[in-house]
PDB file with one MODEL, atoms N, CA, C and O in Angstrom:
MODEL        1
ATOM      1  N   UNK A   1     -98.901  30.348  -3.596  1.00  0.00           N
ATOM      2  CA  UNK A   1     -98.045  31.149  -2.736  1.00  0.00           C
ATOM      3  C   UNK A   1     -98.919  32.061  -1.871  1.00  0.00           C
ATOM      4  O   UNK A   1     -99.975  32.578  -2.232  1.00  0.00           O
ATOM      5  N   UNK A   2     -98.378  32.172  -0.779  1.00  0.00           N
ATOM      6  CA  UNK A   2     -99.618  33.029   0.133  1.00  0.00           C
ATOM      7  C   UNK A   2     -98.612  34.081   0.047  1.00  0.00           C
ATOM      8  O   UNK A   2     -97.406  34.282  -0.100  1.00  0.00           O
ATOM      9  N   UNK A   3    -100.056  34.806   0.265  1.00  0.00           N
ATOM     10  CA  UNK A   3     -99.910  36.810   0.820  1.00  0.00           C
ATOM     11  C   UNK A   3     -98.642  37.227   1.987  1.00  0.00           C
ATOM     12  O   UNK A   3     -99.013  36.807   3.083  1.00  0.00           O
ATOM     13  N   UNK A   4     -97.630  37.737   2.068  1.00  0.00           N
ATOM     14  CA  UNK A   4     -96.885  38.429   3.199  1.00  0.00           C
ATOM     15  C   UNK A   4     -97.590  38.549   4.409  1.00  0.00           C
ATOM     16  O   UNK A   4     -97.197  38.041   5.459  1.00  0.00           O
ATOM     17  N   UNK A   5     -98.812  39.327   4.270  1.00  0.00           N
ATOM     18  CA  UNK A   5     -99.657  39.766   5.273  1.00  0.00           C
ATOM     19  C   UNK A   5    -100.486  38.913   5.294  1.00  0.00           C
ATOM     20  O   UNK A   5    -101.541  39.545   5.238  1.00  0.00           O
ATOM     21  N   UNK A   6    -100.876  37.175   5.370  1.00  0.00           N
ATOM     22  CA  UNK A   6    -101.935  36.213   5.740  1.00  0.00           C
ATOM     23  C   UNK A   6    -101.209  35.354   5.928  1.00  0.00           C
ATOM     24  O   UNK A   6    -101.609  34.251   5.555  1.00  0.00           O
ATOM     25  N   UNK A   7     -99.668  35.435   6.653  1.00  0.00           N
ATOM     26  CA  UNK A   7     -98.975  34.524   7.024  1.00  0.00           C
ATOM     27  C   UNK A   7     -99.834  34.016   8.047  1.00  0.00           C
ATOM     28  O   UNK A   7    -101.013  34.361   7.955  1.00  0.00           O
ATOM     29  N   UNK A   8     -99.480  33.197   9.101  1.00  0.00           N
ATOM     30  CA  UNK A   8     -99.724  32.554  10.789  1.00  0.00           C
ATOM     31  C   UNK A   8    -100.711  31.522  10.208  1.00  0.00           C
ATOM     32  O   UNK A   8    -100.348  30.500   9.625  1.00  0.00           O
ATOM     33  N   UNK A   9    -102.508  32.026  10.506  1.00  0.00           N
ATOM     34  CA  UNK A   9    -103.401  31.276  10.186  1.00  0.00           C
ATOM     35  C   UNK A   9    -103.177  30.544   9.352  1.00  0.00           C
ATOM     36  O   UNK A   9    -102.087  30.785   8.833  1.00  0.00           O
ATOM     37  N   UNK A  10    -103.741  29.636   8.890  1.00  0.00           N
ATOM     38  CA  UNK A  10    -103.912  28.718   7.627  1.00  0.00           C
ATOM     39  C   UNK A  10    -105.342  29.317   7.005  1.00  0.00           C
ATOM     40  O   UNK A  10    -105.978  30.197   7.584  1.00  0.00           O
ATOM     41  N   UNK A  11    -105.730  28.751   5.818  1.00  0.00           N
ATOM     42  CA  UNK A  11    -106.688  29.819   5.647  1.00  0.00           C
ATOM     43  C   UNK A  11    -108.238  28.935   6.315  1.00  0.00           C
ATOM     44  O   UNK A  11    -109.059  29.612   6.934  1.00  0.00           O
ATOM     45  N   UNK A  12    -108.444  27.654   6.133  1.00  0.00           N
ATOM     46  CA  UNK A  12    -109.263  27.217   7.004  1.00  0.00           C
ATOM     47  C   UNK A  12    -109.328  26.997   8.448  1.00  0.00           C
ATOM     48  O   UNK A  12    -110.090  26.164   8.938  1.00  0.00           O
ATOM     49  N   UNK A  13    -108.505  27.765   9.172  1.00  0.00           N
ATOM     50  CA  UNK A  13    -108.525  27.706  10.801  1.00  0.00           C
ATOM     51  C   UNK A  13    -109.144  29.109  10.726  1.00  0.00           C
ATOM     52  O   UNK A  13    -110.047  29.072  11.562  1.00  0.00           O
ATOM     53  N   UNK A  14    -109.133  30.332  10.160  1.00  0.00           N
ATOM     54  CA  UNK A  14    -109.537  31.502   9.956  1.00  0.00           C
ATOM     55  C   UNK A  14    -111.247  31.478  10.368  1.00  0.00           C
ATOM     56  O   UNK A  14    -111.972  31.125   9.437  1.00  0.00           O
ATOM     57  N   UNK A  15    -111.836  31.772  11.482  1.00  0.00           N
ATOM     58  CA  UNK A  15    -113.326  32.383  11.514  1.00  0.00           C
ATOM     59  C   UNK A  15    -113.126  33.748  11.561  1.00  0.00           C
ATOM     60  O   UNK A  15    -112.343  34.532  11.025  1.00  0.00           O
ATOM     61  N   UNK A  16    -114.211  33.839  12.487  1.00  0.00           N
ATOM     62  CA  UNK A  16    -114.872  35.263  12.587  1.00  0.00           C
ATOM     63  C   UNK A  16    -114.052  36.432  13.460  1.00  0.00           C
ATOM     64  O   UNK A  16    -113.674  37.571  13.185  1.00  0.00           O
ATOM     65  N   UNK A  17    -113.970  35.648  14.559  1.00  0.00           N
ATOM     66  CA  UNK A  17    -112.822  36.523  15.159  1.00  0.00           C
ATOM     67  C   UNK A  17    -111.623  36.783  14.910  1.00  0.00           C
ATOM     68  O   UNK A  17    -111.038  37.705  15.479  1.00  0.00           O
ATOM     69  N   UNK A  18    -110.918  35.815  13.790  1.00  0.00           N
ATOM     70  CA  UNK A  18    -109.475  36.225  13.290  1.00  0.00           C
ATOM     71  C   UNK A  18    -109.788  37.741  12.150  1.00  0.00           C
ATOM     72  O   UNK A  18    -108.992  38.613  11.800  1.00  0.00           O
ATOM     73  N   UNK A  19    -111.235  37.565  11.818  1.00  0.00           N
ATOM     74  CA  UNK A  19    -111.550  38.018  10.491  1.00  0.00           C
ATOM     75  C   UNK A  19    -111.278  39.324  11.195  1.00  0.00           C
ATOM     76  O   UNK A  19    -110.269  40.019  11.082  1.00  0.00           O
ATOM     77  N   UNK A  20    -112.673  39.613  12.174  1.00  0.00           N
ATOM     78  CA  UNK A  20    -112.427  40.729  12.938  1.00  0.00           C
ATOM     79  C   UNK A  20    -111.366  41.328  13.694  1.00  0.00           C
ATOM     80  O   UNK A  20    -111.537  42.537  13.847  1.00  0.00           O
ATOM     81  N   UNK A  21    -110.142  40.783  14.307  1.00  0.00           N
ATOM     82  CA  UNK A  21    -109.063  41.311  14.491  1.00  0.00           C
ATOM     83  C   UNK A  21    -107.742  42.151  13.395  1.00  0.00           C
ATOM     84  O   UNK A  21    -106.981  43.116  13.450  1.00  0.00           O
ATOM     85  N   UNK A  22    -108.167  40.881  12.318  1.00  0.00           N
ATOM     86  CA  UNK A  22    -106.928  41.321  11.188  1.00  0.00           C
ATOM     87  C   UNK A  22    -108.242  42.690  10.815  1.00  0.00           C
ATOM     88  O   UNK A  22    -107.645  43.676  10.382  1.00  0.00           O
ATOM     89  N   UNK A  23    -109.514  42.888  10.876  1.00  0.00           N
ATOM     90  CA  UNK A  23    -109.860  44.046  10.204  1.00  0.00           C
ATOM     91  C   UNK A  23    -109.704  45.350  11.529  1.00  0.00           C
ATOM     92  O   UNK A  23    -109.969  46.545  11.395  1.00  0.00           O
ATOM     93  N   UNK A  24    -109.268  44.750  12.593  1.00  0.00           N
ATOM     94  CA  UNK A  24    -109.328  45.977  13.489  1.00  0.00           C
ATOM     95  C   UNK A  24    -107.877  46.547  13.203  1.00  0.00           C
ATOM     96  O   UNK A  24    -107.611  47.737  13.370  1.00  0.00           O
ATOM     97  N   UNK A  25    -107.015  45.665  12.786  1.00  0.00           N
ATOM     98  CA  UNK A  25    -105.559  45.929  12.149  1.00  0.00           C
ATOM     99  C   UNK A  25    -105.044  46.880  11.455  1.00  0.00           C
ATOM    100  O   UNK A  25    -104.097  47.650  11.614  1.00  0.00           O
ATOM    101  N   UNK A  26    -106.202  46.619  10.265  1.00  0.00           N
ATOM    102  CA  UNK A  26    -105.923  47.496   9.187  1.00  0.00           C
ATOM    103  C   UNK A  26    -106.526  48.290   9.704  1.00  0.00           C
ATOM    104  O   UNK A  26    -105.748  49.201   9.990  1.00  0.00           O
ATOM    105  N   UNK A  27    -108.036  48.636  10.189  1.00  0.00           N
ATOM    106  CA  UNK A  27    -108.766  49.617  10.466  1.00  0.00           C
ATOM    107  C   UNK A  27    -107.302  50.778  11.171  1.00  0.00           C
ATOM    108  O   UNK A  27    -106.969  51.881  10.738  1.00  0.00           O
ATOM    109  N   UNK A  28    -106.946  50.313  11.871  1.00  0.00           N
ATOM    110  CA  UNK A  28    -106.123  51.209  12.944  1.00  0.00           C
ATOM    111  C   UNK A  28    -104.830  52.064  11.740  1.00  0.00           C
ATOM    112  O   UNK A  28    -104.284  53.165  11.677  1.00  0.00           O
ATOM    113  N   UNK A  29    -104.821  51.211  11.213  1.00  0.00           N
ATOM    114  CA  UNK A  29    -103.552  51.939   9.934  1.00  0.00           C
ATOM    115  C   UNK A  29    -104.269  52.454   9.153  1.00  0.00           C
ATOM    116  O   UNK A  29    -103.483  52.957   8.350  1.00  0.00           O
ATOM    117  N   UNK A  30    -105.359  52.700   8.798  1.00  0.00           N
ATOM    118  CA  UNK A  30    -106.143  53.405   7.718  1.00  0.00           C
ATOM    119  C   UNK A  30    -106.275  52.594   6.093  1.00  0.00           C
ATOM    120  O   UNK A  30    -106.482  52.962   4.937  1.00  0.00           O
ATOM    121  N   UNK A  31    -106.112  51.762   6.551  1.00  0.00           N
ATOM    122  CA  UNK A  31    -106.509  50.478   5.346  1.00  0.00           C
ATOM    123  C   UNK A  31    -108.134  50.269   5.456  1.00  0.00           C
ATOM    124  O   UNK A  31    -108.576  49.193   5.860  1.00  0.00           O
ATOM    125  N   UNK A  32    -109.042  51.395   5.061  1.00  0.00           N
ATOM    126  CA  UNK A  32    -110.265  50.874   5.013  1.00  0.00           C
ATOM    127  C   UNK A  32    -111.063  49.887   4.115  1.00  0.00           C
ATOM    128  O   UNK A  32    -112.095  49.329   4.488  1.00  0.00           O
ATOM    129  N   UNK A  33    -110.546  49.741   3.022  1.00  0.00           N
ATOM    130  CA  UNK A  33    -111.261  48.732   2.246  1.00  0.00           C
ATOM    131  C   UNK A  33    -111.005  47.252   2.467  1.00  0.00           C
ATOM    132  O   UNK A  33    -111.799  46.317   2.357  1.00  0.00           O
ATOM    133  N   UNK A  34    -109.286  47.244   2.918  1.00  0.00           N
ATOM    134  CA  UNK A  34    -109.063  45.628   3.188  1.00  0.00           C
ATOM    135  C   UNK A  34    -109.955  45.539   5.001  1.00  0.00           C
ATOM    136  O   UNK A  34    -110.489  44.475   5.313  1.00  0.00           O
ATOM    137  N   UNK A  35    -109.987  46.722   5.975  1.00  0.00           N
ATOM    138  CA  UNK A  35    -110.681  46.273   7.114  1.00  0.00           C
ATOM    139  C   UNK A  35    -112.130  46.247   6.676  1.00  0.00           C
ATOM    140  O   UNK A  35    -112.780  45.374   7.252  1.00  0.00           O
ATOM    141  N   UNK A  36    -112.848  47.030   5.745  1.00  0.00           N
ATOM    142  CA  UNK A  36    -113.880  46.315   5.566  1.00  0.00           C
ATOM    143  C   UNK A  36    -114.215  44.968   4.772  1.00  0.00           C
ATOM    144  O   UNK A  36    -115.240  44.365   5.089  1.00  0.00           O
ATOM    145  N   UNK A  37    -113.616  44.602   4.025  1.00  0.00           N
ATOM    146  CA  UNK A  37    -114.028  43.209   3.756  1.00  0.00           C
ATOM    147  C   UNK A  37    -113.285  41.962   4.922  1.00  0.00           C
ATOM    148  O   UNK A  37    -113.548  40.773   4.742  1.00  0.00           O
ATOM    149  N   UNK A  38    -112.470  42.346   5.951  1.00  0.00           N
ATOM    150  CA  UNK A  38    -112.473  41.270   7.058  1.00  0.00           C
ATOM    151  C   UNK A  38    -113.892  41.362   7.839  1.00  0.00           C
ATOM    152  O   UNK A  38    -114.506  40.361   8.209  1.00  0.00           O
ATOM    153  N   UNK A  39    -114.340  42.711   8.043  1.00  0.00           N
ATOM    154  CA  UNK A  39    -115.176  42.787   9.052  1.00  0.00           C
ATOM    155  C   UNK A  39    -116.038  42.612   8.713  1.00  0.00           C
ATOM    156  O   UNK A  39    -116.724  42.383   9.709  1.00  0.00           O
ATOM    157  N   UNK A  40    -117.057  42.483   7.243  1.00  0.00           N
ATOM    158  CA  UNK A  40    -117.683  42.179   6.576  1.00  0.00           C
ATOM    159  C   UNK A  40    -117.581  40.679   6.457  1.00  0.00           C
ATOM    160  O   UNK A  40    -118.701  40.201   6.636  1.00  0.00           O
ATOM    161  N   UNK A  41    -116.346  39.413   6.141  1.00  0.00           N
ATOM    162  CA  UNK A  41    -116.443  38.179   6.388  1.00  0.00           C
ATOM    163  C   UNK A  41    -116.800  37.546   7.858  1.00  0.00           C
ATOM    164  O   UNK A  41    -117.396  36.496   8.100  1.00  0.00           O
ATOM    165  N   UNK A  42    -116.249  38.515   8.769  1.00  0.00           N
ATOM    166  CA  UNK A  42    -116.644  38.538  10.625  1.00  0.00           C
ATOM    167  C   UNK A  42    -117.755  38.600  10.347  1.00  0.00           C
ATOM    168  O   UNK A  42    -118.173  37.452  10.494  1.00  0.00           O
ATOM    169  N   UNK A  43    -118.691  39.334   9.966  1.00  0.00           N
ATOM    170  CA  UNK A  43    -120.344  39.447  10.097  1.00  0.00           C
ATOM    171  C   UNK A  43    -121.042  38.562   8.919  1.00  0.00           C
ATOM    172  O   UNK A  43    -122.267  38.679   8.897  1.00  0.00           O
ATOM    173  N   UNK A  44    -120.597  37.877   8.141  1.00  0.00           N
ATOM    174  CA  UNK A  44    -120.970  36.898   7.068  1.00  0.00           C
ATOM    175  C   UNK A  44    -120.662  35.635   7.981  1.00  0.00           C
ATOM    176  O   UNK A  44    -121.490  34.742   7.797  1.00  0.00           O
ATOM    177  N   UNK A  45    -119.735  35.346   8.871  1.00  0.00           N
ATOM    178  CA  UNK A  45    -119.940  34.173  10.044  1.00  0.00           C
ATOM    179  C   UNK A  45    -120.512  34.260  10.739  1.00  0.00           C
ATOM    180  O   UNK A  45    -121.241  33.283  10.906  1.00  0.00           O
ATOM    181  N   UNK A  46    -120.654  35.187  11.510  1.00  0.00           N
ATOM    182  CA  UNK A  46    -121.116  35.511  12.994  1.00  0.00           C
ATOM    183  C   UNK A  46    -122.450  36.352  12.778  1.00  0.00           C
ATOM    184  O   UNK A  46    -122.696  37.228  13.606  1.00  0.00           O
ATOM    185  N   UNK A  47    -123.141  36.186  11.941  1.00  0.00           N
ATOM    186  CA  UNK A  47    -124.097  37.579  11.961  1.00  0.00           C
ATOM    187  C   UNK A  47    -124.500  38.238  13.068  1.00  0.00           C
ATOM    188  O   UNK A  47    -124.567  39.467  13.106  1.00  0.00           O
ATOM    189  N   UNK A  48    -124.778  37.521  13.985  1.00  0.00           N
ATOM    190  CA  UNK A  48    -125.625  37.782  15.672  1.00  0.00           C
ATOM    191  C   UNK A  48    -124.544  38.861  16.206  1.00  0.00           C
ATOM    192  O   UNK A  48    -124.968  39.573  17.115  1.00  0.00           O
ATOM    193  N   UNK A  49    -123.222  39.092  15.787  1.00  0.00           N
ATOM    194  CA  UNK A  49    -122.556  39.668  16.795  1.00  0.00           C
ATOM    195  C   UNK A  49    -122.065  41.045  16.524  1.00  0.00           C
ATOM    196  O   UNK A  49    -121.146  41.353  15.765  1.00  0.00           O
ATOM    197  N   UNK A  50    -122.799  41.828  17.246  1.00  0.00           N
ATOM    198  CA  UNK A  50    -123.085  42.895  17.181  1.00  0.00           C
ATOM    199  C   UNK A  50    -121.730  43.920  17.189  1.00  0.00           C
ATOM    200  O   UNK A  50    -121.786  45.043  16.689  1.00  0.00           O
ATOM    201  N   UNK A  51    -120.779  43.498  17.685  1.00  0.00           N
ATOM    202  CA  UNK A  51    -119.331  44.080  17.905  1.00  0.00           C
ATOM    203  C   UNK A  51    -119.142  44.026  16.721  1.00  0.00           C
ATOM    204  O   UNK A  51    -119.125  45.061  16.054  1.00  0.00           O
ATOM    205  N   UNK A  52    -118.966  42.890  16.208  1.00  0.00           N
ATOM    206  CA  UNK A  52    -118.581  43.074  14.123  1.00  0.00           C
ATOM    207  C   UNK A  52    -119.672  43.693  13.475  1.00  0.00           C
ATOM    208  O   UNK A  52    -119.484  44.214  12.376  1.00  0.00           O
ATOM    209  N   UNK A  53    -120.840  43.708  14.030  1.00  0.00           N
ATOM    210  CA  UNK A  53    -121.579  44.591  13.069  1.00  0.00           C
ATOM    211  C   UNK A  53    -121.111  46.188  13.142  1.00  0.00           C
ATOM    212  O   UNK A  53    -120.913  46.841  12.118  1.00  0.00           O
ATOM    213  N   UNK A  54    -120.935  46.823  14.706  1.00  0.00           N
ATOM    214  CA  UNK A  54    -120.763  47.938  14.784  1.00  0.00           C
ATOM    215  C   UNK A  54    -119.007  48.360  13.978  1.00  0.00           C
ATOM    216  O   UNK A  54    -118.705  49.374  13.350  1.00  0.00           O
ATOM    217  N   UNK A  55    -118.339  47.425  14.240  1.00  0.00           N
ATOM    218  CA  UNK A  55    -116.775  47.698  13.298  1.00  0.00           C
ATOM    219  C   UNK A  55    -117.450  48.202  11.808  1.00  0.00           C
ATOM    220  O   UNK A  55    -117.487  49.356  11.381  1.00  0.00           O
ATOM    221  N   UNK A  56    -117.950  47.016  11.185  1.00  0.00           N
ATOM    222  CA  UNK A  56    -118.017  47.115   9.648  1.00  0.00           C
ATOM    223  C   UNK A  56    -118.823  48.065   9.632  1.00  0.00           C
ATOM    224  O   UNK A  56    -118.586  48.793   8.668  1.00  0.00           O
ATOM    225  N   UNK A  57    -119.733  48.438  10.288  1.00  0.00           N
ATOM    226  CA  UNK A  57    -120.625  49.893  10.200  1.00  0.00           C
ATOM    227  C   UNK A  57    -119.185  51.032  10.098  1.00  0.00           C
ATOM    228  O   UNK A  57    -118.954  51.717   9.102  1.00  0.00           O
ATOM    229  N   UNK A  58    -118.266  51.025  11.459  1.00  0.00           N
ATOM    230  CA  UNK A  58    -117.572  52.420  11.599  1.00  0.00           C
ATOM    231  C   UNK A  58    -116.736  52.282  10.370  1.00  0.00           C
ATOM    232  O   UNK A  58    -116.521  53.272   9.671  1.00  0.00           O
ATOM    233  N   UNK A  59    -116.161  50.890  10.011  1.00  0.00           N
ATOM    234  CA  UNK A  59    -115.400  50.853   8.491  1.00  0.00           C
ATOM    235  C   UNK A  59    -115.727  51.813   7.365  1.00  0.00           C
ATOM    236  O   UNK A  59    -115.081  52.673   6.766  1.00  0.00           O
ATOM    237  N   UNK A  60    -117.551  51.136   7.266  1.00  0.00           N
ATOM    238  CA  UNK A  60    -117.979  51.878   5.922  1.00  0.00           C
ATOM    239  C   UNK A  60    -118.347  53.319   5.954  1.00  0.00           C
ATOM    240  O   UNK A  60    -118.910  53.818   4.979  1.00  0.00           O
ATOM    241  N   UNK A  61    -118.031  54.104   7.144  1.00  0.00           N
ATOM    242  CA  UNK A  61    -118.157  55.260   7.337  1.00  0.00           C
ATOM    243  C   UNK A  61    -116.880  56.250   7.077  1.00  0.00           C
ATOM    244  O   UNK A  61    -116.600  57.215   6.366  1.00  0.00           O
ATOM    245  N   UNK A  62    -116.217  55.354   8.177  1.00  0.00           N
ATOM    246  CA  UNK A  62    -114.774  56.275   7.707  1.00  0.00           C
ATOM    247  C   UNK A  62    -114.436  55.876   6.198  1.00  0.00           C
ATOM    248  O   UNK A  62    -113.955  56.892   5.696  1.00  0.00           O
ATOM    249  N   UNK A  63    -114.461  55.123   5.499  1.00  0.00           N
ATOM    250  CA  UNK A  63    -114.403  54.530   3.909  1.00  0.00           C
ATOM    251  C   UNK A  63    -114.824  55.681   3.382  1.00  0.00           C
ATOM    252  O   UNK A  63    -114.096  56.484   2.799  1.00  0.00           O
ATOM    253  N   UNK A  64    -116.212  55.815   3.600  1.00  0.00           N
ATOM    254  CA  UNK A  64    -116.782  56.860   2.908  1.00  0.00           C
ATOM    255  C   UNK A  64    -116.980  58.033   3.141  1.00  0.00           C
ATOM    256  O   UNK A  64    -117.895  58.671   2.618  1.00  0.00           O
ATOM    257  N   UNK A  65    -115.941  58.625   4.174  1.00  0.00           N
ATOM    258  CA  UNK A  65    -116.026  60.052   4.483  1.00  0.00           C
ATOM    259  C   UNK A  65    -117.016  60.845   5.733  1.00  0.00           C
ATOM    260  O   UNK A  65    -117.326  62.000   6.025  1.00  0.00           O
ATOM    261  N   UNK A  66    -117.242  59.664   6.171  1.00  0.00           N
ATOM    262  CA  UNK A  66    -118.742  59.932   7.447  1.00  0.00           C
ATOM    263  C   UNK A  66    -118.220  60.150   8.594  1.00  0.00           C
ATOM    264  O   UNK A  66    -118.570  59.395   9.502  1.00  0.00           O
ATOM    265  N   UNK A  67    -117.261  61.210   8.887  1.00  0.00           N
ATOM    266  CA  UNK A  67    -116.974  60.736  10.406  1.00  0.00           C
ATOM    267  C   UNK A  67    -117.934  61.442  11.530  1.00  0.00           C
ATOM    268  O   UNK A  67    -117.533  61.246  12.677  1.00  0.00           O
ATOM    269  N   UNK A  68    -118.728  61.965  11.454  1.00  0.00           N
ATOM    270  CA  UNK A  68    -119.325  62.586  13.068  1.00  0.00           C
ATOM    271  C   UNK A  68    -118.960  63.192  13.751  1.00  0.00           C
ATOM    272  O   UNK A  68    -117.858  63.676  13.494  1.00  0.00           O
ATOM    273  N   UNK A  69    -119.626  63.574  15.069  1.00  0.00           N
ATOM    274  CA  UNK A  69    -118.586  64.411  16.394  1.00  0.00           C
ATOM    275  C   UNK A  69    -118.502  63.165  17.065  1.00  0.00           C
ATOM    276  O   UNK A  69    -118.768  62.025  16.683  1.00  0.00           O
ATOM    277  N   UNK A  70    -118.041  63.649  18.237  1.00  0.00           N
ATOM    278  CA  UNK A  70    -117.773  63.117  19.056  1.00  0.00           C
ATOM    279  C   UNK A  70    -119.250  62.334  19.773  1.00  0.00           C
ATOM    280  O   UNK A  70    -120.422  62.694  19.880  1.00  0.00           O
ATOM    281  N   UNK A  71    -118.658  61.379  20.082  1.00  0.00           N
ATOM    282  CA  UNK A  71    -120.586  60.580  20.792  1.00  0.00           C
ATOM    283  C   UNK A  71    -119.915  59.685  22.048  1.00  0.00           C
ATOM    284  O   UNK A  71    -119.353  58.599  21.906  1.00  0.00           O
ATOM    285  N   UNK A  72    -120.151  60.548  23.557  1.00  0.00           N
ATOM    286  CA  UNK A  72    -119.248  59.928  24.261  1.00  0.00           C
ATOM    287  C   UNK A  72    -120.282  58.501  24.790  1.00  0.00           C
ATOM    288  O   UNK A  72    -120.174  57.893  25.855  1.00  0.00           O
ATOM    289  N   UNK A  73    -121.141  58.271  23.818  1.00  0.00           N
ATOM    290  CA  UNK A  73    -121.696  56.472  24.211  1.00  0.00           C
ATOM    291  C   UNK A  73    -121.511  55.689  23.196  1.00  0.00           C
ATOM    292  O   UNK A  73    -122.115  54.617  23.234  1.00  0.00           O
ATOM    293  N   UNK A  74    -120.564  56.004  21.901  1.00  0.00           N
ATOM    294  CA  UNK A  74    -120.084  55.389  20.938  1.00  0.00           C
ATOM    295  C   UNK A  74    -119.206  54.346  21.542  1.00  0.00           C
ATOM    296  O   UNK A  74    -118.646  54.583  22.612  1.00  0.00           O
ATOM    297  N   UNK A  75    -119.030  53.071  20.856  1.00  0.00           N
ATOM    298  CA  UNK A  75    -118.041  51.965  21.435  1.00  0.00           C
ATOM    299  C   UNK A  75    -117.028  51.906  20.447  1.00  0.00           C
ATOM    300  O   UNK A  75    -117.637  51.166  19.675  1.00  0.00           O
ATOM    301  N   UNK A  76    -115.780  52.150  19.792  1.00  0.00           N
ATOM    302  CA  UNK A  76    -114.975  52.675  19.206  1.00  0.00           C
ATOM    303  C   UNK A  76    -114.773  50.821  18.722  1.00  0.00           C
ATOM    304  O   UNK A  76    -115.442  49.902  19.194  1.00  0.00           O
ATOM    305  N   UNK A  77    -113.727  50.703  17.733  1.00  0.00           N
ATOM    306  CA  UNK A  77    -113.179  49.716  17.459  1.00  0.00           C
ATOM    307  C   UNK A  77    -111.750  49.243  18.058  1.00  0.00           C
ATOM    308  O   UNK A  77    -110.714  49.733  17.609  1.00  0.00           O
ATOM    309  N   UNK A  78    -111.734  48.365  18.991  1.00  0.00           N
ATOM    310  CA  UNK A  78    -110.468  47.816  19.618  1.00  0.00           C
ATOM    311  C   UNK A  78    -110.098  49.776  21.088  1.00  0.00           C
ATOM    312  O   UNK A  78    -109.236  50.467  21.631  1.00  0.00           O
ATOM    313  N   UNK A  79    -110.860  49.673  20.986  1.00  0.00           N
ATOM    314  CA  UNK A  79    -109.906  51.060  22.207  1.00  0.00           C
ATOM    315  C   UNK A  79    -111.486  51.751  23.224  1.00  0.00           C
ATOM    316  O   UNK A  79    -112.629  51.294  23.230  1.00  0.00           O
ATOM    317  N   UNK A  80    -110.872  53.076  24.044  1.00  0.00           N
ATOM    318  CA  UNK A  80    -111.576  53.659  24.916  1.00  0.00           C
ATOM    319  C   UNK A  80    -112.287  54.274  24.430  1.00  0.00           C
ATOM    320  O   UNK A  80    -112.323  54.278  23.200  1.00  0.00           O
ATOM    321  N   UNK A  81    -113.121  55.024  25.148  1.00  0.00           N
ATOM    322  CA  UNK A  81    -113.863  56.097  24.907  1.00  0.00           C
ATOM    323  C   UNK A  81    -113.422  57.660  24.599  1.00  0.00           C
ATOM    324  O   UNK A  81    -113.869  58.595  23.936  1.00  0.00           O
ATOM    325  N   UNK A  82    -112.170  57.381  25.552  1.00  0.00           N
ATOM    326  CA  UNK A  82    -111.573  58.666  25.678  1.00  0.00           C
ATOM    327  C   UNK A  82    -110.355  58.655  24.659  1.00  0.00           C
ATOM    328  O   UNK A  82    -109.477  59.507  24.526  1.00  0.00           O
ATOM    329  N   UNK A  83    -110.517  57.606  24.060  1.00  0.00           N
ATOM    330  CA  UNK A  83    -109.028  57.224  22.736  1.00  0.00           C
ATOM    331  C   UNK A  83    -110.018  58.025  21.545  1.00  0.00           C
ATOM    332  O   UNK A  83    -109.604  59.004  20.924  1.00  0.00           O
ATOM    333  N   UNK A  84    -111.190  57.518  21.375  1.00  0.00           N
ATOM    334  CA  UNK A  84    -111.912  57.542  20.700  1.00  0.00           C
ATOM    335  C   UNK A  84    -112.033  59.263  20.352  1.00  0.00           C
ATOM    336  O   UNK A  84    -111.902  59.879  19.294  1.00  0.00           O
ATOM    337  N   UNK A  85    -112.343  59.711  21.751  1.00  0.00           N
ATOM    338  CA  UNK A  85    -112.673  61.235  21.337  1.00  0.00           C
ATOM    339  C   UNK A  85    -111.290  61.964  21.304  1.00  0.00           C
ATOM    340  O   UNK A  85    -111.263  63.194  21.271  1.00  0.00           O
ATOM    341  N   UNK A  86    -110.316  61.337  21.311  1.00  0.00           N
ATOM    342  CA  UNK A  86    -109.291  62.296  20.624  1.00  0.00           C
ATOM    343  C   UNK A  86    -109.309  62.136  19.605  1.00  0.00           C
ATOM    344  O   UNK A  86    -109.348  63.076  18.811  1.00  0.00           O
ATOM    345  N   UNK A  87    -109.279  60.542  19.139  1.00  0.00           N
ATOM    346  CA  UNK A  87    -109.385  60.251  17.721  1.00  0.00           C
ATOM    347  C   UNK A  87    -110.099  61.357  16.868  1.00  0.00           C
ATOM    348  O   UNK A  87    -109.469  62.021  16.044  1.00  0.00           O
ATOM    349  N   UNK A  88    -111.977  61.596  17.192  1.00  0.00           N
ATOM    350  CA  UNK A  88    -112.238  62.079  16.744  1.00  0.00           C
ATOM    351  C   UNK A  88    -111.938  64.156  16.509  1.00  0.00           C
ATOM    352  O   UNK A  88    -112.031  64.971  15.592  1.00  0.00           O
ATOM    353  N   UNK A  89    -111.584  64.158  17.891  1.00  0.00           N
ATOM    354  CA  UNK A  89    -110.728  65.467  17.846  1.00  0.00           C
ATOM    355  C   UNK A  89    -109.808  65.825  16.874  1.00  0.00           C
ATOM    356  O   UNK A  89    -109.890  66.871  16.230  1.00  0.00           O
ATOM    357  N   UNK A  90    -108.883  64.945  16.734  1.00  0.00           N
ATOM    358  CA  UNK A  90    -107.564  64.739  15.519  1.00  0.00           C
ATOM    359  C   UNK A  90    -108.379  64.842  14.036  1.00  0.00           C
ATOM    360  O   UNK A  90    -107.791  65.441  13.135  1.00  0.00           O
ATOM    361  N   UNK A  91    -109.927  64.184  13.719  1.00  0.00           N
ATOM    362  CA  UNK A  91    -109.876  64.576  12.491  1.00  0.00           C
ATOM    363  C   UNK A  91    -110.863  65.664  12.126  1.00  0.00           C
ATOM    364  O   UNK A  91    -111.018  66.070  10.974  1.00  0.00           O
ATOM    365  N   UNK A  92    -111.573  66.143  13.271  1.00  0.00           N
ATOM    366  CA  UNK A  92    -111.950  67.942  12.895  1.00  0.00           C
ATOM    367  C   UNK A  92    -110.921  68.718  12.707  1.00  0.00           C
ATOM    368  O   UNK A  92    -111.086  69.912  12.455  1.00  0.00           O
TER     369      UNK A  92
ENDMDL
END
């Protein structure tokens, strides 16, 4: 029986970029452990690609309590720059 939430895909049509979207998903709802192990399988396919490396980096940060100031040359996950620094505004 499959998962509610791993409906659509099948599980072998699933790469790297489905991996990385369903983890930008959760990332955005504050599901950090299930967005880090998508974004973590995204970078276990794709190693070279640096966009999933920088997600699963910001994953295991916010996971673990790391958030930073504001860094207006940071590339945020799925959004702007200027999304970003409210974001980070909202959690000082």
């Amino acid at each position: 029986m499959q998962n509610k939430f791993e409906t659509g895909v099948p599980g072998g049509g699933r790469d790297a970029e489905w991996h990385f979207l369903k983890g930008t998903v959760l990332y955005k709802r504050g599901w950090m452990e299930e967005a880090y192990n998508h974004f973590s399988s995204a970078c276990q396919m794709d190693p070279n690609n640096m966009e999933y490396r920088a997600a699963m980096n910001q994953a295991i940060n916010r996971r673990n309590g790391v958030y930073g100031g504001y860094n207006p040359n940071a590339q945020p996950v799925g959004g702007c720059s200027f999304c970003a620094y409210l974001r980070d505004c909202d959690l000082l």
